[in-house]
LOGUKE-314481 format. One record per atom (N, C-alpha, C): residue number from 1; residue in three letters; z, y, x. Coordinates in nm, 4 decimals, decimal comma. Layout:
% LOGUKE-314481
{NUM "Ala" {Z Y X}}
...
END
This chain:
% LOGUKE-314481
{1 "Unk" {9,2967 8,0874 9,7957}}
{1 "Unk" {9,2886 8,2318 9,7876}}
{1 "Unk" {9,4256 8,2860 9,7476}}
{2 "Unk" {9,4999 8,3912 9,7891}}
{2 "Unk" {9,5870 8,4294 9,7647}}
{2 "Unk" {9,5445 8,5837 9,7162}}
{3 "Unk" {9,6524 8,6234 9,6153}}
{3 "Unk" {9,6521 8,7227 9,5470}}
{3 "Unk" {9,7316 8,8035 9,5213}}
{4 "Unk" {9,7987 8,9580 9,5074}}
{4 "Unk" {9,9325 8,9931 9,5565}}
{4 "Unk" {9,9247 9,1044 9,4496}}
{5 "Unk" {10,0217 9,0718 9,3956}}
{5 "Unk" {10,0813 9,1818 9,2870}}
{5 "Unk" {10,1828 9,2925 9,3109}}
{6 "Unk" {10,0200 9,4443 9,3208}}
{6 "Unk" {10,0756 9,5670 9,4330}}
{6 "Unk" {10,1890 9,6396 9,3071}}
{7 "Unk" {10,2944 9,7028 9,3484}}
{7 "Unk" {10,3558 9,8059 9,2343}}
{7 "Unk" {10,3778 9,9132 9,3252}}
{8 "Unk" {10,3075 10,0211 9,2237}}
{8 "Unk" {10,3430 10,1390 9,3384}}
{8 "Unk" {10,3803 10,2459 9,2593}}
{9 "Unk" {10,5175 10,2516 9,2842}}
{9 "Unk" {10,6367 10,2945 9,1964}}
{9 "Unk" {10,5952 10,4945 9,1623}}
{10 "Unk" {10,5939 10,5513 9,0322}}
{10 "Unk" {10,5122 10,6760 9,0136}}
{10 "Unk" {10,6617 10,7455 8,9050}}
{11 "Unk" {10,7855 10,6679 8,9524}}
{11 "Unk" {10,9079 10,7173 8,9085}}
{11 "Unk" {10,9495 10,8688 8,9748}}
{12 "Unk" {10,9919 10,9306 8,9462}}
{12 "Unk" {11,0217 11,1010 9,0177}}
{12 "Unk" {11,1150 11,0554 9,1813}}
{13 "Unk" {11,2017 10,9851 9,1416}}
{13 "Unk" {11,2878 10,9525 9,2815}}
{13 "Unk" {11,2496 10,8772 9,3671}}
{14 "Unk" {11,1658 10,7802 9,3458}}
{14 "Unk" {11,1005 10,6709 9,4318}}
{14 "Unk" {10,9766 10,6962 9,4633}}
{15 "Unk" {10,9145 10,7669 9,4322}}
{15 "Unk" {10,7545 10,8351 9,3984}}
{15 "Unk" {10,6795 10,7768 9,5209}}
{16 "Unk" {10,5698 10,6691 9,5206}}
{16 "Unk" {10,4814 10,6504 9,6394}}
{16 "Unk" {10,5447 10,5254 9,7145}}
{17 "Unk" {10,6681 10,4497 9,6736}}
{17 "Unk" {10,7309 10,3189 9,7122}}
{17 "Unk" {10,5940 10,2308 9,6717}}
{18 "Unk" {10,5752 10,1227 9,7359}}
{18 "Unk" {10,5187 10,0391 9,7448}}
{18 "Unk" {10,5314 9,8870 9,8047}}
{19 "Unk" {10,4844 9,7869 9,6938}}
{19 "Unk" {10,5973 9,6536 9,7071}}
{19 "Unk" {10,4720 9,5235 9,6366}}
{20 "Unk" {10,4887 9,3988 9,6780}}
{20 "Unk" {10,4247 9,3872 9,6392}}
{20 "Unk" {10,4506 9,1667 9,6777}}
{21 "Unk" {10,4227 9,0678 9,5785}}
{21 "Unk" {10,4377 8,9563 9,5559}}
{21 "Unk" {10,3093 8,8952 9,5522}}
{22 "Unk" {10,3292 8,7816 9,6479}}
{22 "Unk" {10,2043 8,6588 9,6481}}
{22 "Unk" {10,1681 8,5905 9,5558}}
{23 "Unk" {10,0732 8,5508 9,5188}}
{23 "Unk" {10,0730 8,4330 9,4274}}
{23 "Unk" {9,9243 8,3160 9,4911}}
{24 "Unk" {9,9936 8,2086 9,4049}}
{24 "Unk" {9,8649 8,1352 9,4606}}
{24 "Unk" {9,6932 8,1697 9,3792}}
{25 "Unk" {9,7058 8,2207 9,2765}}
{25 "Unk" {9,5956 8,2317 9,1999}}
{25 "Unk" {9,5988 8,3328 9,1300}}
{26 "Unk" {9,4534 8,3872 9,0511}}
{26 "Unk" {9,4639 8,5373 9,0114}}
{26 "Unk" {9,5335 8,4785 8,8428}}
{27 "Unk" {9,5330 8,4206 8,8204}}
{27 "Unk" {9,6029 8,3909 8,6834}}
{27 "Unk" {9,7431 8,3960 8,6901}}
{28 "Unk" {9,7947 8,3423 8,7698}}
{28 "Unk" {9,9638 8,3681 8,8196}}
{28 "Unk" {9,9867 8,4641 8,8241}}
{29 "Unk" {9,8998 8,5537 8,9015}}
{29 "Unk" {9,9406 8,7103 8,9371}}
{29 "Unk" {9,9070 8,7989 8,7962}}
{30 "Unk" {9,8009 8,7986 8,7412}}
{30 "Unk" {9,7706 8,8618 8,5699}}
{30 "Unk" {9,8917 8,8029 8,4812}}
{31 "Unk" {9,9504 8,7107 8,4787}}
{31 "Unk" {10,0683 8,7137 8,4123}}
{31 "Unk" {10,1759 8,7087 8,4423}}
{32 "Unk" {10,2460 8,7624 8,5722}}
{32 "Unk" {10,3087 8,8436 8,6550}}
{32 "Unk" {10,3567 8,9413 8,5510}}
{33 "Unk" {10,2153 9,0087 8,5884}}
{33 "Unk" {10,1882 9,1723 8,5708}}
{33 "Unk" {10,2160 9,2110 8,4522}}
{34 "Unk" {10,1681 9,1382 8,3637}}
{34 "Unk" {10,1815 9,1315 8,1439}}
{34 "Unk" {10,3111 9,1102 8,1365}}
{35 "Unk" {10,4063 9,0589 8,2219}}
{35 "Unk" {10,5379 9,0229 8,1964}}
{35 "Unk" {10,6333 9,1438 8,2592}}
{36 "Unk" {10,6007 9,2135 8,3547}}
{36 "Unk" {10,6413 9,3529 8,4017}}
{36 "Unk" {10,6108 9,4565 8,3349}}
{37 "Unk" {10,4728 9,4409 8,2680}}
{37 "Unk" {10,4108 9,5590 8,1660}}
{37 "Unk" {10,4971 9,5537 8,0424}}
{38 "Unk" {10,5498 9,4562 7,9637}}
{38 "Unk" {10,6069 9,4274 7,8988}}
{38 "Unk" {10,7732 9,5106 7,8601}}
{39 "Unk" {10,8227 9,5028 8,0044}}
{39 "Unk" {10,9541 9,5645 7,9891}}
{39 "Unk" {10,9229 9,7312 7,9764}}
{40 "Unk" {11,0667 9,7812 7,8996}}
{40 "Unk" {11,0271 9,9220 7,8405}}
{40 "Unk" {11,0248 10,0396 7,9565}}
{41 "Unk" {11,1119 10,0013 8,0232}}
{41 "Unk" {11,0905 10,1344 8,1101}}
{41 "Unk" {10,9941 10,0895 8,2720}}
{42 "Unk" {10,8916 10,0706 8,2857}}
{42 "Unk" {10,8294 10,0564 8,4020}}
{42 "Unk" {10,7867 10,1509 8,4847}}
{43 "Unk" {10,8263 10,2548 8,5284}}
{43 "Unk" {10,7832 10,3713 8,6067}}
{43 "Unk" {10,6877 10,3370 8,7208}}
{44 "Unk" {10,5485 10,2555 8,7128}}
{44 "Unk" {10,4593 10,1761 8,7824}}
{44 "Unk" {10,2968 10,1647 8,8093}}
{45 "Unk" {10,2372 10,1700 8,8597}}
{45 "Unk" {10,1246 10,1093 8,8442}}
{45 "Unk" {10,0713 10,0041 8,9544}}
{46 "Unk" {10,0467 9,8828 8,8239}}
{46 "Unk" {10,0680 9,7619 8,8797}}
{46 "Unk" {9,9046 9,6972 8,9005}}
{47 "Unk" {9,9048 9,6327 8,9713}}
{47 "Unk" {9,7365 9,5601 9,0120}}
{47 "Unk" {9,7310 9,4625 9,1077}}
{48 "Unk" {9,6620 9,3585 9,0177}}
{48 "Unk" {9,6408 9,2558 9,1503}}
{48 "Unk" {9,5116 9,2307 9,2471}}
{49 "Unk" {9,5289 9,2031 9,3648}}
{49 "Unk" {9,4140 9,2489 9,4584}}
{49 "Unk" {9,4083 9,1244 9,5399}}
{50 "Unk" {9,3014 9,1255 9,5543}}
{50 "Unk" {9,3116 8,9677 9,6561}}
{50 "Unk" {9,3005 9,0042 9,8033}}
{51 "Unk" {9,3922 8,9490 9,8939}}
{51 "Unk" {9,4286 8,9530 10,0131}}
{51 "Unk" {9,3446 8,8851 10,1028}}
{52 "Unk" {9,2938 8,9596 10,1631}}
{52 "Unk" {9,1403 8,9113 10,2888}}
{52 "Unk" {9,1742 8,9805 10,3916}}
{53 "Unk" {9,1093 8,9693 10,5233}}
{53 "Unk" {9,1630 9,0166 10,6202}}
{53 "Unk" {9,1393 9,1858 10,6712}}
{54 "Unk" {9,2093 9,2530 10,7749}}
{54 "Unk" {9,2839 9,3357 10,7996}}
{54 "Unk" {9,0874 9,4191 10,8486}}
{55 "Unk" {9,0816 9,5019 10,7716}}
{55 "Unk" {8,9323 9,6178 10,8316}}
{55 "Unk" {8,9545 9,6482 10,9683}}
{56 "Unk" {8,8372 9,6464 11,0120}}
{56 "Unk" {8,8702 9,6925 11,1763}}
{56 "Unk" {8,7867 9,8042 11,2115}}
END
């Protein structure tokens, strides 16, 4: 299962950027995220979502 750690940047200049890293497991990706939450200035909201296929 793969899992992808979305950031979707809510900074004034970047506003609505969106980016986002694989991981192999949701534990990799939750402490990702605690380690980005961590730093002081994060202009972000961060979430991990598991990657399944494309809605049709």
């Amino acid at each position: 299962m793969i899992w992808i750690l979305l950031s979707l940047s809510t900074g004034y200049y970047n506003s609505g950027n969106i980016s986002g890293i694989e991981f192999n497991t949701q534990e990799n990706c939750i402490e990702a995220m605690e380690q980005v939450k961590k730093q002081d200035k994060v202009n972000a909201a961060l979430m991990c979502v598991k990657k399944g296929k494309a809605a049709k």
